[in-house]
C-alpha positions as CSV (number, residue, x, y, z in Angstrom):
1,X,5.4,-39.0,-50.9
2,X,4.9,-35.5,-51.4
3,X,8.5,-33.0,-51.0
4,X,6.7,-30.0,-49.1
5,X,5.1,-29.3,-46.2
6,X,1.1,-28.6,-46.7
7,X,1.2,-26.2,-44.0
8,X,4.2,-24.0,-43.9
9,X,5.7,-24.7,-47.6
10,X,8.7,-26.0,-46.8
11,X,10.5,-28.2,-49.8
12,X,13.5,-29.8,-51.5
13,X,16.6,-27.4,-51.0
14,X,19.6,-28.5,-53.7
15,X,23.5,-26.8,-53.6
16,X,27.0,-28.5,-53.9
17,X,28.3,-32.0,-52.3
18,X,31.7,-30.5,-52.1
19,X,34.5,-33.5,-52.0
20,X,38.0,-33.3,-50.3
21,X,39.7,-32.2,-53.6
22,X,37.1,-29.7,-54.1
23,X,35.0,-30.9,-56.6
24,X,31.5,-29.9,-56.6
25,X,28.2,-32.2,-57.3
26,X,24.7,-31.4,-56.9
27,X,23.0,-32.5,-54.1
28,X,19.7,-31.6,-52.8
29,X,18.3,-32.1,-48.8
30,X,14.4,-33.1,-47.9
31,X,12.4,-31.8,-45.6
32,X,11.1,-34.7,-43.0
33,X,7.6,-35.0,-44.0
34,X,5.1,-37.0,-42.5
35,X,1.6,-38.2,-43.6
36,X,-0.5,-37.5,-40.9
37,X,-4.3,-37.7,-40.2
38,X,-5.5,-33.5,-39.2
39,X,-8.5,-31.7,-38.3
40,X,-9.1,-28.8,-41.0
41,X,-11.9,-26.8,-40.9
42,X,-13.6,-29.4,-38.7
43,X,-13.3,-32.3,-41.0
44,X,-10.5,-34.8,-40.7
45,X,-8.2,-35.0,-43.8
46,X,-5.2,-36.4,-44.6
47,X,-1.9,-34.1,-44.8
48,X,1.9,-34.1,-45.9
49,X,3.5,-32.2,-42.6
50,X,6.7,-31.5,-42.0
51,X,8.0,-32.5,-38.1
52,X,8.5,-29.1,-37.4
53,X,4.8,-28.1,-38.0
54,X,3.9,-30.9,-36.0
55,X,6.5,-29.8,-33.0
56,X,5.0,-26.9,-32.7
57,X,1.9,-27.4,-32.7
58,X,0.5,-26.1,-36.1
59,X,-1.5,-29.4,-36.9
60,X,-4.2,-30.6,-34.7
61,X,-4.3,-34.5,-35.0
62,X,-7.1,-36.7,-35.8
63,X,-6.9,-40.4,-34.6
């Protein structure tokens, strides 16, 4: 599964898991991407799509 949004570019962000005694791992958080069936420039294709993109309506949907 692809780690960024085809539309908007959003990826993998990475910083510190910071325990109670203060000691600090790396750690990175995903975007929720979706595979989804779109409409681009009139032909259906199939796209990695973050759920915000597809809240807002940025992706028009193929069935």
């Amino acid at each position: 599964m692809a780690n960024y949004c085809e539309i908007c570019g959003k990826g993998m962000m990475s910083g510190n898991h910071v325990s109670h005694s203060h000691h600090k791992t790396r750690r990175t958080w995903k975007p929720n991407i979706q595979r989804v069936h779109a409409i681009v420039d009139g032909t259906p294709r199939t796209l990695h799509v973050c759920t915000r993109c597809l809240r807002s309506g940025r992706v028009q949907r193929s069935i």
